[in-house]
C-alpha positions as CSV (number, residue, x, y, z in Angstrom):
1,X,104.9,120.9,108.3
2,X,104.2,124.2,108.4
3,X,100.6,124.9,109.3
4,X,98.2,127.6,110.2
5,X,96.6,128.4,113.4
6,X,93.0,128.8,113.6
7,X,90.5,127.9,116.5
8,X,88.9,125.1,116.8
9,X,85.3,124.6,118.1
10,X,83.9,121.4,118.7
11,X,81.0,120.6,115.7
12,X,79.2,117.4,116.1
13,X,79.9,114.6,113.4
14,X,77.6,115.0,110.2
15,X,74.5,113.9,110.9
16,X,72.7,111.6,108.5
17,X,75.4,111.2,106.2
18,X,78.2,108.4,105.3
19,X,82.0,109.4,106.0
20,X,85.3,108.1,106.9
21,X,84.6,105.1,109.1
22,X,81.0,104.8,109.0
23,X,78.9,103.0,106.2
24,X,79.3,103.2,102.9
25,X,82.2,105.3,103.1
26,X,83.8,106.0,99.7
27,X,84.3,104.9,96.3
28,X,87.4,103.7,95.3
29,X,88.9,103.2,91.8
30,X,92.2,102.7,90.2
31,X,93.4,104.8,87.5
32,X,95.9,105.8,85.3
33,X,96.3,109.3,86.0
34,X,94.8,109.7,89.5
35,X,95.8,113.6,89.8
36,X,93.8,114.5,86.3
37,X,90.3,112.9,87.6
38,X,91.0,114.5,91.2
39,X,91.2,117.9,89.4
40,X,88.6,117.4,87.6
41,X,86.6,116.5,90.5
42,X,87.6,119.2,93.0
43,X,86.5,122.1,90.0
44,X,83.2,121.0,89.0
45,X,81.8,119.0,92.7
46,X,81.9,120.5,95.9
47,X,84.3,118.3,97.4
48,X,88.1,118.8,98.7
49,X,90.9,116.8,98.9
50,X,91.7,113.8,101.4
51,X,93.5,114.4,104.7
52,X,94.9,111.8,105.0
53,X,96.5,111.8,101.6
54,X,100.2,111.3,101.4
55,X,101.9,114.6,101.1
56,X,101.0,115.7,97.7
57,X,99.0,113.4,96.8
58,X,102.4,111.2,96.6
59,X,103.6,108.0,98.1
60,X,106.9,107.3,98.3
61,X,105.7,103.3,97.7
62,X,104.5,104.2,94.2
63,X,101.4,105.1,95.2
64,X,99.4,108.2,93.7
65,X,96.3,109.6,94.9
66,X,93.6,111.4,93.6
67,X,91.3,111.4,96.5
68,X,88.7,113.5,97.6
69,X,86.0,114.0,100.2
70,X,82.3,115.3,99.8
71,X,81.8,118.8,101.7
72,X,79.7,118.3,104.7
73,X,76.8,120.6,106.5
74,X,79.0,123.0,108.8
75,X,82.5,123.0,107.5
76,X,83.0,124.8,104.4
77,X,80.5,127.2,103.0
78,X,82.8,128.5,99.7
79,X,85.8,127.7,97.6
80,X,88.5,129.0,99.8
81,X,91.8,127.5,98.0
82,X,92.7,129.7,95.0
83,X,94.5,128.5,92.5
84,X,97.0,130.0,90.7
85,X,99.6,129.4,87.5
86,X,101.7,132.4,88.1
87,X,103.4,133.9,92.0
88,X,102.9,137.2,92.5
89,X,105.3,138.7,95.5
90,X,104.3,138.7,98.9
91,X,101.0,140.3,100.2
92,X,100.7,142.3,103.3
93,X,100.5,139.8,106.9
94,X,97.3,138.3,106.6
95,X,95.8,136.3,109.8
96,X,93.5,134.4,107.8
97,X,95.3,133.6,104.7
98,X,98.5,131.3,103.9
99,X,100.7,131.2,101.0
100,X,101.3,127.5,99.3
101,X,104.0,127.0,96.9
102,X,103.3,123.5,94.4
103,X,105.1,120.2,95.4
104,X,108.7,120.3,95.7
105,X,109.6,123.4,97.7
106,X,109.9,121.4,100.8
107,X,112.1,118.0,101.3
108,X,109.9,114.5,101.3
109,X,108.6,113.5,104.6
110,X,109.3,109.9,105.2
111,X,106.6,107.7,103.1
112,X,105.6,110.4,100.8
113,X,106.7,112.2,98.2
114,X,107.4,116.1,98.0
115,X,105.6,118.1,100.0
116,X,104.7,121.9,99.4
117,X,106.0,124.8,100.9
118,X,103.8,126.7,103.6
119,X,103.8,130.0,104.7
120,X,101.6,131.3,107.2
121,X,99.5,134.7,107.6
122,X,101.2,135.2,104.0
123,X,100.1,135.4,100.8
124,X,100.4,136.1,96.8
125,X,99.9,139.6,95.3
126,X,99.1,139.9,92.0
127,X,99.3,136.2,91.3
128,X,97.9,134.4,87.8
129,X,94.6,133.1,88.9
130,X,93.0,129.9,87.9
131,X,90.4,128.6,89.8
132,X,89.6,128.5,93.2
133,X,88.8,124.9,94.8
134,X,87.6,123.4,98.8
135,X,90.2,122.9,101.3
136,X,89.6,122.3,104.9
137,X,93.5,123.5,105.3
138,X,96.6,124.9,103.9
139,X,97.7,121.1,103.3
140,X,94.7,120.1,101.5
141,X,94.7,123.0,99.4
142,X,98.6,121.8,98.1
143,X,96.6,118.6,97.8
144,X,94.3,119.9,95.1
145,X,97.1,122.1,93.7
146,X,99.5,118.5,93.0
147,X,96.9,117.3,91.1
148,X,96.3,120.4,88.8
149,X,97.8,120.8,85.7
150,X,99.4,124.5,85.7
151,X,99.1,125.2,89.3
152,X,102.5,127.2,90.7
153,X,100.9,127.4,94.2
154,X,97.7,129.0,95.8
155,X,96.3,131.3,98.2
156,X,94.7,129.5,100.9
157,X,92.0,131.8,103.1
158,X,90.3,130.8,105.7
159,X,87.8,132.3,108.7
160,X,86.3,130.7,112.2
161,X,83.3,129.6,110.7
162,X,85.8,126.9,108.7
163,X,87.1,125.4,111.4
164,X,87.1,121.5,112.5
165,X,87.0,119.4,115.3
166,X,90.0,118.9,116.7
167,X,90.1,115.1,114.6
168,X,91.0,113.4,111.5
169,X,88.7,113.9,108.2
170,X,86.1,115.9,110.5
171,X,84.0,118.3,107.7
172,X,85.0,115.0,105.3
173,X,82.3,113.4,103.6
174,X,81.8,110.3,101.3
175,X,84.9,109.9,99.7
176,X,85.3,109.5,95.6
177,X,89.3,108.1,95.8
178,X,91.2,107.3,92.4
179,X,94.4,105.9,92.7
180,X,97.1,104.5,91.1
181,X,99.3,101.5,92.8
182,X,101.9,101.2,90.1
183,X,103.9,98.1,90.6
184,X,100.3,96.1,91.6
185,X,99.9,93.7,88.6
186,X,97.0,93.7,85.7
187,X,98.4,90.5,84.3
188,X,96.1,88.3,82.0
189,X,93.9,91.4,81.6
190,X,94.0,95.1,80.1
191,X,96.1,98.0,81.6
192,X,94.0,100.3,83.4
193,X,94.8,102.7,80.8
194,X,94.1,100.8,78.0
195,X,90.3,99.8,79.9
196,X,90.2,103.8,79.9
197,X,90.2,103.9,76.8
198,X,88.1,101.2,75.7
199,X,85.9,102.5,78.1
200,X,85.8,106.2,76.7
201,X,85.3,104.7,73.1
202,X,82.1,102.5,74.1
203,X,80.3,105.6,76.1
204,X,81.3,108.2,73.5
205,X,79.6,111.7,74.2
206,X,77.0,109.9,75.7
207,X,74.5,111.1,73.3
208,X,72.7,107.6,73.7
209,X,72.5,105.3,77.0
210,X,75.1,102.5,77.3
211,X,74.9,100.0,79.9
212,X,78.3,101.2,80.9
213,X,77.1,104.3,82.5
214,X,75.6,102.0,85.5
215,X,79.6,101.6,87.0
216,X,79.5,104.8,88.9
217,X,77.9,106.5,91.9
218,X,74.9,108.7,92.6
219,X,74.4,111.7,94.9
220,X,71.3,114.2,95.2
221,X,71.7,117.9,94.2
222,X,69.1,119.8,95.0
223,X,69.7,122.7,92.5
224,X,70.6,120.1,89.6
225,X,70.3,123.1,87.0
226,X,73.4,124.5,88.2
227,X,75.4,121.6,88.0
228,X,74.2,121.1,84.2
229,X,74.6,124.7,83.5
230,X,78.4,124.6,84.7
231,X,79.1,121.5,82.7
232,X,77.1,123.0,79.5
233,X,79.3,126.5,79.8
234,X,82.1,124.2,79.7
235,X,81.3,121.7,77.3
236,X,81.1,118.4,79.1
237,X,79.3,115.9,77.6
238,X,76.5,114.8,79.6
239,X,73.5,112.4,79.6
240,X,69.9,114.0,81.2
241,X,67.1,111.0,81.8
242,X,63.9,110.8,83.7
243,X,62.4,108.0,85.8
244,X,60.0,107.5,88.8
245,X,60.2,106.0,92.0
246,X,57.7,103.4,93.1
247,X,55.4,105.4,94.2
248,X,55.2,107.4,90.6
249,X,57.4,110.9,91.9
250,X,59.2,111.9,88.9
251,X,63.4,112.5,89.3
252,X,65.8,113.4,87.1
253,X,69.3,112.0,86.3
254,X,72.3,113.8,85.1
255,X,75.1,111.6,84.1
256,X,78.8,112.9,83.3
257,X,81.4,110.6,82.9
258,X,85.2,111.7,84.9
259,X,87.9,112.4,82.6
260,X,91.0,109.6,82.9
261,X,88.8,107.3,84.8
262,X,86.0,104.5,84.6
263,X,84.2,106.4,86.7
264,X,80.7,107.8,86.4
265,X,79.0,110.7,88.4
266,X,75.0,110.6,88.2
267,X,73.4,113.5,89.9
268,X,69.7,112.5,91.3
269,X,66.9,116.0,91.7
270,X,63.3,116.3,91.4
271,X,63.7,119.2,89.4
272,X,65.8,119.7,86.2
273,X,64.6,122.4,83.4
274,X,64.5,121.4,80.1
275,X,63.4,117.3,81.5
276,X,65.7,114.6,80.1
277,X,67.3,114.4,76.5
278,X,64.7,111.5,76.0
279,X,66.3,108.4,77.6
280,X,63.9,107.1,79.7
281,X,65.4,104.6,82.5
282,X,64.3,102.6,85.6
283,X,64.0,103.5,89.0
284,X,67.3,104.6,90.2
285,X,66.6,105.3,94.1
286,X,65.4,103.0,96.7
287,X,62.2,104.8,98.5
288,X,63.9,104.5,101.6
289,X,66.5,107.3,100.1
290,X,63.5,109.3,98.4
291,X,62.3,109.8,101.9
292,X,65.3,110.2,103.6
293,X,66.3,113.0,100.8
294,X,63.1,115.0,101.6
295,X,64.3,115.4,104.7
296,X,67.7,115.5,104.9
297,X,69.0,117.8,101.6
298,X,68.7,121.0,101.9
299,X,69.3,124.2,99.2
300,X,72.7,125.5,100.4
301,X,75.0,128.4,98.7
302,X,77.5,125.4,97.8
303,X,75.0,123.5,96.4
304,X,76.1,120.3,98.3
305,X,75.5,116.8,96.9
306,X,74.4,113.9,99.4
307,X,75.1,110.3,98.7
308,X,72.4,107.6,97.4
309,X,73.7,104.7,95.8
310,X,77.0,103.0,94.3
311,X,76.4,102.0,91.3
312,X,77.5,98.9,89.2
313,X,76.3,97.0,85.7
314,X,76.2,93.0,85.7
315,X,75.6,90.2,83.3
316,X,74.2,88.1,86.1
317,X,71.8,89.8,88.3
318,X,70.9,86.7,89.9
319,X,74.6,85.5,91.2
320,X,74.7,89.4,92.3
321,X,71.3,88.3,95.0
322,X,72.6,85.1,96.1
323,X,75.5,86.7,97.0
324,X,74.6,89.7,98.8
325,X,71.7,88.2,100.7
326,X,73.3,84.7,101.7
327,X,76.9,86.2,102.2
328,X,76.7,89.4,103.3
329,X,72.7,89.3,104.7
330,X,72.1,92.3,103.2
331,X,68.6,93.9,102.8
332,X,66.7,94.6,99.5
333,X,66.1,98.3,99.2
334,X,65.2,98.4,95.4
335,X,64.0,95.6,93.1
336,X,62.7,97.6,89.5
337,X,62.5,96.2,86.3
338,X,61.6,98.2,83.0
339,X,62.3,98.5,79.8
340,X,64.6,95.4,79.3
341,X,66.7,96.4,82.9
342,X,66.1,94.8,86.2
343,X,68.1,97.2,88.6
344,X,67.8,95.7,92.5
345,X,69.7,97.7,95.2
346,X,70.9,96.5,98.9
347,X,71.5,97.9,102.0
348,X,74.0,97.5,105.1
349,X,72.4,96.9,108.3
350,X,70.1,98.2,110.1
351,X,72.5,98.3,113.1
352,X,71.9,97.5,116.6
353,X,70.0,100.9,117.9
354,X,67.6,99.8,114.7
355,X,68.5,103.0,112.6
356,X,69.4,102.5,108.6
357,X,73.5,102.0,108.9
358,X,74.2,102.8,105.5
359,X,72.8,105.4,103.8
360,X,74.3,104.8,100.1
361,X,72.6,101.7,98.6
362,X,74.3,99.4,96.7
363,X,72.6,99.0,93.0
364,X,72.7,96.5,90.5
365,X,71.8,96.2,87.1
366,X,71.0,93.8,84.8
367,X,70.4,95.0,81.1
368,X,69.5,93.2,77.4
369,X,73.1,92.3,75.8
370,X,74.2,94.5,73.5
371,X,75.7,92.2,70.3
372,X,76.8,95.1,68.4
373,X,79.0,96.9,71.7
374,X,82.8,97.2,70.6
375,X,83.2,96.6,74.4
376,X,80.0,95.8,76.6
377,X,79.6,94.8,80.3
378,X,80.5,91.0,79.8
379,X,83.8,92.5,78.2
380,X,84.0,94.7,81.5
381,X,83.6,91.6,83.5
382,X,85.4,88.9,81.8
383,X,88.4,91.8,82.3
384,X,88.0,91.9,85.5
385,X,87.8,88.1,86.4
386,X,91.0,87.2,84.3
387,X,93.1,90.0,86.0
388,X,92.0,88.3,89.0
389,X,92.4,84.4,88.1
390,X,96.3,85.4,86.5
391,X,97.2,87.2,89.8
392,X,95.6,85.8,92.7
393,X,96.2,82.1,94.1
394,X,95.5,82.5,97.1
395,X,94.0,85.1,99.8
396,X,97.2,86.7,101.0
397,X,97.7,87.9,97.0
398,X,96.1,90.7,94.7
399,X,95.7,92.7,91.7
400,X,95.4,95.9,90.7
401,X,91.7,95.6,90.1
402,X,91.2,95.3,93.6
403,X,91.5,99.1,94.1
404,X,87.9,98.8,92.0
405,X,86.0,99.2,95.5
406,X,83.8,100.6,97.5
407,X,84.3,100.4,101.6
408,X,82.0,99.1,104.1
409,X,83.2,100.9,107.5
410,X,81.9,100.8,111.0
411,X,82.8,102.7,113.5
412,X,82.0,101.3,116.9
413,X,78.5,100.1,115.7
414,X,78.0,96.7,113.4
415,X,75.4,96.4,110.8
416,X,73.0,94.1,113.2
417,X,72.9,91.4,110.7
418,X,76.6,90.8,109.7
419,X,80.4,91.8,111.1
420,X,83.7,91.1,110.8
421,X,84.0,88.2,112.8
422,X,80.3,86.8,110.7
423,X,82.4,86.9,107.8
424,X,85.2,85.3,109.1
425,X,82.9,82.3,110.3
426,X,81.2,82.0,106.6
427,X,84.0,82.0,105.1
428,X,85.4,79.2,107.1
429,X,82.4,77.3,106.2
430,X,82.5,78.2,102.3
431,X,85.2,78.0,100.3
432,X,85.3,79.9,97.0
433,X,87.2,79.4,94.1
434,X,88.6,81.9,91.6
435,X,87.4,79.7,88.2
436,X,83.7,80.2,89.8
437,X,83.6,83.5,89.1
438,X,81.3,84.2,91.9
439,X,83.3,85.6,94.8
440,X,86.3,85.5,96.9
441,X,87.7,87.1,99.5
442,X,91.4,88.3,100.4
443,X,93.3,89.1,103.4
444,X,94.3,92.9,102.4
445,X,91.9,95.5,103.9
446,X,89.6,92.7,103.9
447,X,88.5,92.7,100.8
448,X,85.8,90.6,99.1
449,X,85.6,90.0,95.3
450,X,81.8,90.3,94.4
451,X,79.9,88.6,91.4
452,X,80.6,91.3,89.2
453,X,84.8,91.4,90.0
454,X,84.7,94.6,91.8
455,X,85.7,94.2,95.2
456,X,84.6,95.4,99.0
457,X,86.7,97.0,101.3
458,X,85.8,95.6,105.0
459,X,86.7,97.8,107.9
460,X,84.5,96.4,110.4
461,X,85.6,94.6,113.7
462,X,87.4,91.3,114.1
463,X,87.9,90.3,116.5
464,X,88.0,86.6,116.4
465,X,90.6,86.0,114.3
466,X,91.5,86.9,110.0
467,X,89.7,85.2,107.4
468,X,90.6,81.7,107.0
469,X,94.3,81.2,105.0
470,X,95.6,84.8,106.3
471,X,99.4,84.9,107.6
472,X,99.7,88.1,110.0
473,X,97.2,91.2,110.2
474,X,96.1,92.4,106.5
475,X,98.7,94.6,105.0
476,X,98.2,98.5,104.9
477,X,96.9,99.6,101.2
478,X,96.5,103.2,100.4
């Protein structure tokens, strides 16, 4: 493929923040229609599509992807992909610009589907614009034109102050991935599109707080105004609430829920004008991540978001502690409880130099029963468990729901308290069943089913052998 030249100078990896390989490193979720949440994504968050995306966002396998990266300090500093619905002819040469024509002007590469067609110091004249999006290169700007209704192909412009390291997913932050794994099975439970839709129905336009707003993830803006001024011009329905931390610092949340996904984005500031719309919640951030936050986020043109937490709702809060501190040795960051929700966040690590290895927490929460929801959190859950019990009977099997993750990634270093080869040795010792509804583990990427039915994807060493029952190394999953 086709791609442009530019120089590269050598940028040191982001410093205190989670990416591919390290920590917490992304958020996965299955979905229906991957490439309309992606779109959505890349025009309203400062984030740009994957790298390491099949071409197009396409899998030959029957695997589509709508993933995308948070921007990182030093990479990208403005929307340099323009999208457009209409060609215009040619421009004049341009050095720092290339023409990219949508999927299908270029034969498949083997494994993914059609790719786009590149052409270098080119461009369109004249051309029907739509909006302009992040992209750290020509092919991840025909990345976020795939997945974008309309888009005939887009300008892609770019300067030295752009460039990367020489390496993959360097400028790539915390990654938000939807996909959609077609032929893996929901059997014995809903179709992902049909827990869309439930889903949809129960939050509404989140004029009111539902319990199901707590299945998302959480990032810090520090200009949160403009972020609820873009999705006011455009009519998104969001959700603005208040809370303080222990220490009695007030913070705002601002909650949006993703088109064509389960997925909720709640951005986290100190400031927001106007306060909330009078919902009132508990603490949402660990102090460790208030403090870190002080530091760390900065006002930038782009307005970038940092990560803080991955969220998730449970009926059994309890199960959830057991679990994450006698399993997984995992450290309390967070334990809150007010009006009628007892939220209690973990962390990763420390690792072995002693420094915080993951950054995003991992919150819980526990919330009064609601016996007049159409479709609540026990609804969620039961879902979840009975896709799992009708599809998985052993650990070398899995589901669809299993692309319901987040990942826990190290990258040389191990959280000091557990690795791969801990969990190995636990699980040799315990044996989990499926009718428990507690946890369970599987041999594909690692995962482990928690409590709640969402799963973790482990990408830590092992070197000591697979988890107990697993024939050959774990099977590649996109």
């Amino acid at each position: 493929m086709l791609q442009p030249i530019v120089a590269l100078a050598l940028v040191a990896a982001p410093a205190l923040a989670q990416y591919p390989g390290h920590g917490v490193a992304k958020t996965t979720y299955a979905c229906y229609e991957p490439f309309k949440a992606a779109s959505w994504l890349l025009k309203y968050l400062p984030v740009a599509s994957t790298e390491d995306s099949c071409a197009a966002g396409t899998c030959s396998s029957g695997i589509y992807q709508g993933r995308v990266q948070l921007v990182v300090t030093g990479y990208l500093r403005e929307r340099k992909c323009d999208l457009l619905t209409a060609l215009g002819g040619a421009a004049s040469a341009n050095s720092n610009q290339a023409a990219v024509t949508a999927p299908g002007a270029v034969a498949a590469a083997a494994g993914d589907g059609p790719d786009c067609g590149y052409a270098e110091t080119s461009g369109f004249a004249n051309g029907t614009a739509l909006y302009s999006v992040y992209a750290h290169d020509a092919d991840t700007c025909c990345k976020a034109c795939a997945a974008t209704d309309g888009c005939a192909g887009a300008n892609w412009r770019y300067t030295a102050a752009d460039s990367r390291v020489g390496l993959p997913n360097a400028g790539e932050g915390f990654g938000i991935h939807l996909v959609n794994v077609w032929d893996s099975p929901t059997t014995g439970g809903l179709e992902v599109a049909e827990l869309e839709t439930k889903f949809a129905a129960a939050i509404g336009d989140l004029a009111t707080y539902s319990p199901l707003l707590d299945y998302g993830v959480a990032f810090y803006a520090v200009d949160l105004d403009a972020y609820a001024d873009a999705f006011a011009k455009d009519g998104v329905p969001t959700l603005k609430a208040s809370w303080t931390t222990a220490g009695g610092d007030t913070y705002y949340s601002l909650f949006v829920a993703v088109p064509h996904s389960v997925l909720v984005v709640e951005l986290i500031s100190d400031e927001l004008t106007g306060g909330d719309d009078g919902a009132t919640l508990e603490t949402r951030m660990s102090d460790r991540n208030a403090a870190r936050l002080k530091t760390e986020a900065k006002a930038t043109p782009n307005n970038l978001l940092y990560e803080v937490n991955v969220n998730r709702a449970t009926t059994n809060l309890t199960a959830v502690t057991a679990f994450y501190e006698d399993a997984l040795n995992c450290t309390v960051t967070l334990d809150a409880t007010a009006r009628g929700a007892h939220r209690r966040c973990f962390m990763w690590g420390p690792d072995p130099t002693g420094d915080d290895w993951a950054l995003s927490d991992v919150c819980f929460v526990e919330r009064a029963a609601d016996a007049d929801a159409a479709f609540s959190v026990r609804d969620f859950e039961d879902n979840f468990w009975a896709v799992h019990e009708a599809n998985i009977d052993g650990p070398n099997h899995g589901d669809k729901y299993n692309d319901f993750h987040y990942a826990m990634d190290g990258d040389g270093l191990q959280p000091a308290k557990v690795s791969g080869d801990y969990l190995v040795d636990y699980f040799t010792k315990h044996t989990p069943t499926l009718a428990d509804r507690y946890w369970y583990f599987l041999c594909v990427q690692h995962y482990i089913i928690d409590p709640t039915g969402w799963s973790i994807q482990v990408d830590l060493d092992f070197s000591n052998g697979d988890y107990p029952g697993c024939t050959g190394p774990p099977p590649s999953r996109l």
